[in-house]
C-alpha positions in Angstrom: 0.0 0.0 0.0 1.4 2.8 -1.1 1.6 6.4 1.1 -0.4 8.5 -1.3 -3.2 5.5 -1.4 -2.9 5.7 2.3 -3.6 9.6 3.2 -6.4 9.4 0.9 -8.4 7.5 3.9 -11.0 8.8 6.3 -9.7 8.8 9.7 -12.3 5.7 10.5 -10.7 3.6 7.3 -7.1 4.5 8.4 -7.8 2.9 11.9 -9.6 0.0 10.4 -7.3 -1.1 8.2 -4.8 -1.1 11.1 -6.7 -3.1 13.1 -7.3 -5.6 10.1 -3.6 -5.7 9.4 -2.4 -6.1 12.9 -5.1 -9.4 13.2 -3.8 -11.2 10.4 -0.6 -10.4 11.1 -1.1 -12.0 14.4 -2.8 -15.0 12.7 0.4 -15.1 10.4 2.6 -15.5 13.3 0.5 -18.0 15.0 -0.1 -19.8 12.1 3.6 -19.7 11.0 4.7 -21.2 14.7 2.3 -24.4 13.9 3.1 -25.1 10.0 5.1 -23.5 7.2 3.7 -20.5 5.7 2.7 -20.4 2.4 4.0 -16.7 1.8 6.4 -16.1 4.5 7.1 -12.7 3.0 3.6 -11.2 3.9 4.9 -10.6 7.1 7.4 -8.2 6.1 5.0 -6.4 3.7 2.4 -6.4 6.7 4.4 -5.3 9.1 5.6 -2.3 6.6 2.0 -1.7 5.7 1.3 -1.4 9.0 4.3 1.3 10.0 2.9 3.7 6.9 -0.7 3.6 8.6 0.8 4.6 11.9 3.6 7.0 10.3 0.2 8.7 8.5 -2.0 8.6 11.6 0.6 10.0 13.9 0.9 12.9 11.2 -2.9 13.6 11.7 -2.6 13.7 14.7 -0.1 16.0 15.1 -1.3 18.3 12.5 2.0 17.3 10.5 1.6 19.2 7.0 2.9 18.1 3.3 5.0 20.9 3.5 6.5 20.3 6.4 7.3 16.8 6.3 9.6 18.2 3.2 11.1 21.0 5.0 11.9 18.3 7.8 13.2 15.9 5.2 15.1 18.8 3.7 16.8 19.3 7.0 17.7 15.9 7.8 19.2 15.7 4.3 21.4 18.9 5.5 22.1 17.4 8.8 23.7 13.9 7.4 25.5 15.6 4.9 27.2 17.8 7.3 27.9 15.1 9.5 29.5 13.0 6.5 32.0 15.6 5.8 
């Protein structure tokens, strides 16, 4: 799921789909501790999937902008590059 797909949800949908995603990620693990998984690889897209729908509700929360997620990626950028030198 990609992040543009992601702050196109409702605030409702955004918390949903977290909830759905943490369950079957639980029913992955369970499942995966009794018998071999059939797509062991789900887990890593589900947990990521579920770190962007946190990562976007956290910015709703905080009133985090477009803008200045840029500026504040921006600034990192300037920060490592200093530190590199």
């Amino acid at each position: 799921m990609r992040a543009e797909e992601i702050r196109g949800l409702s605030d409702g949908d955004l918390t949903g789909r977290i909830a759905e995603m943490e369950r079957e990620q639980f029913n992955l693990r369970f499942k995966g501790g009794t018998q071999p998984l059939e797509d062991p690889l789900r887990l890593r897209a589900l947990r990521k999937d579920i770190a962007r729908l946190k990562t976007v509700a956290t910015e709703r929360k905080l009133g985090i902008e477009r803008a200045a997620r840029v500026q504040f990626v921006d600034l990192l950028l300037l920060h490592t590059e200093f530190v590199k030198v």
